[in-house]
C-alpha positions in Angstrom: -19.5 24.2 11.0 -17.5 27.5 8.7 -14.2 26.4 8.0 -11.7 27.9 10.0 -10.1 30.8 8.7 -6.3 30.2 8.9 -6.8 27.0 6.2 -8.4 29.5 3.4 -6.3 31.0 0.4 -6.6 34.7 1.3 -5.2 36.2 -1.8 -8.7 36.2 -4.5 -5.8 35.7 -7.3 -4.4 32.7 -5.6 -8.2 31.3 -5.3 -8.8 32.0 -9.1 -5.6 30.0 -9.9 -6.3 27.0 -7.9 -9.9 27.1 -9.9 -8.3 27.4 -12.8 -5.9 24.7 -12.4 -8.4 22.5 -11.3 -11.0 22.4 -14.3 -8.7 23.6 -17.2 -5.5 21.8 -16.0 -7.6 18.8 -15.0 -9.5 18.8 -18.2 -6.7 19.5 -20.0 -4.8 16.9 -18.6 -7.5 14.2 -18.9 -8.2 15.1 -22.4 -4.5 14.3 -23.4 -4.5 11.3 -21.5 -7.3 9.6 -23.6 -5.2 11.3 -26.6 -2.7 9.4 -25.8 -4.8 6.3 -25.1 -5.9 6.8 -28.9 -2.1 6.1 -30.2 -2.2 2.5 -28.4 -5.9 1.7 -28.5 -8.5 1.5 -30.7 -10.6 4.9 -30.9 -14.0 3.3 -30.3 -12.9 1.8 -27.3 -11.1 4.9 -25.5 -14.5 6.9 -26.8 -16.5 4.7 -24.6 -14.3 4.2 -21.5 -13.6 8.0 -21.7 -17.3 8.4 -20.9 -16.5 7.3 -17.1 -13.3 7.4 -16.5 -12.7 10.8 -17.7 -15.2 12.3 -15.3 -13.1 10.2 -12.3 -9.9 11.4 -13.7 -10.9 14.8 -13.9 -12.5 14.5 -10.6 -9.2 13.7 -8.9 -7.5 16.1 -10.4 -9.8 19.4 -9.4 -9.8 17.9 -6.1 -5.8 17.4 -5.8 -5.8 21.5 -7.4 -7.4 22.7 -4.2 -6.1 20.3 -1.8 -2.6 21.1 -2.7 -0.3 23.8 -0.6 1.8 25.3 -3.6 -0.9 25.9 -6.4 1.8 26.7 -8.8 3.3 23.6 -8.3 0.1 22.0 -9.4 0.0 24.4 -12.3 3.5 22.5 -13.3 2.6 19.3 -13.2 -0.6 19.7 -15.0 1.5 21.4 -17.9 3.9 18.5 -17.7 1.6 15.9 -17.9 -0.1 17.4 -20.7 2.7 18.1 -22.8 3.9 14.5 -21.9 0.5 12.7 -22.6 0.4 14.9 -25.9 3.7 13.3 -27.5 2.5 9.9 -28.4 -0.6 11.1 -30.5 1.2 14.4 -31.9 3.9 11.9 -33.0 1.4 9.4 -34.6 -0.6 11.6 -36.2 2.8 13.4 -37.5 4.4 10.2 -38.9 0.9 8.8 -40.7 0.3 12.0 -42.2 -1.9 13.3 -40.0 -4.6 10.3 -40.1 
């Protein structure tokens, strides 16, 4: 059954953002999630969970890109959250000398 054609993005640039929101923004943002994971945890351990759970995260978060009415919106909170789950590690690393 086609999908019905009042539901589909009709501008091609609005269709290449909500791509590119989903898998960079959603990468992006579960990458820097597991960065931050790294400031609390120990590495090995966020290594191997990030094997499975990165995958659901990221997942989620391509699906939530298209799903989604206002795609810039989306765009937003993706920037947001990276920039917010990048603090913790860019502050660790800062204060032990970059280790």
């Amino acid at each position: 059954m086609p999908a019905n054609k009042k539901y589909l993005t009709k501008s091609p640039w609005l269709r290449l953002a909500k791509i590119l929101a989903g898998a960079v923004g959603g990468y992006a943002v579960m990458l820097s999630f597991h960065l931050a994971l790294t400031s609390f945890l120990p590495k090995k351990e966020v290594i191997a969970t990030a094997f499975i759970l990165g995958y659901i995260i990221w997942a989620f978060l391509l699906l939530w890109a298209f799903i989604a009415k206002n795609v810039w919106r989306v765009w937003l909170t993706y920037i947001l959250l990276t920039v917010l789950f990048l603090l913790p590690y860019l502050l660790n690393t800062n204060f032990n000398h970059g280790s």
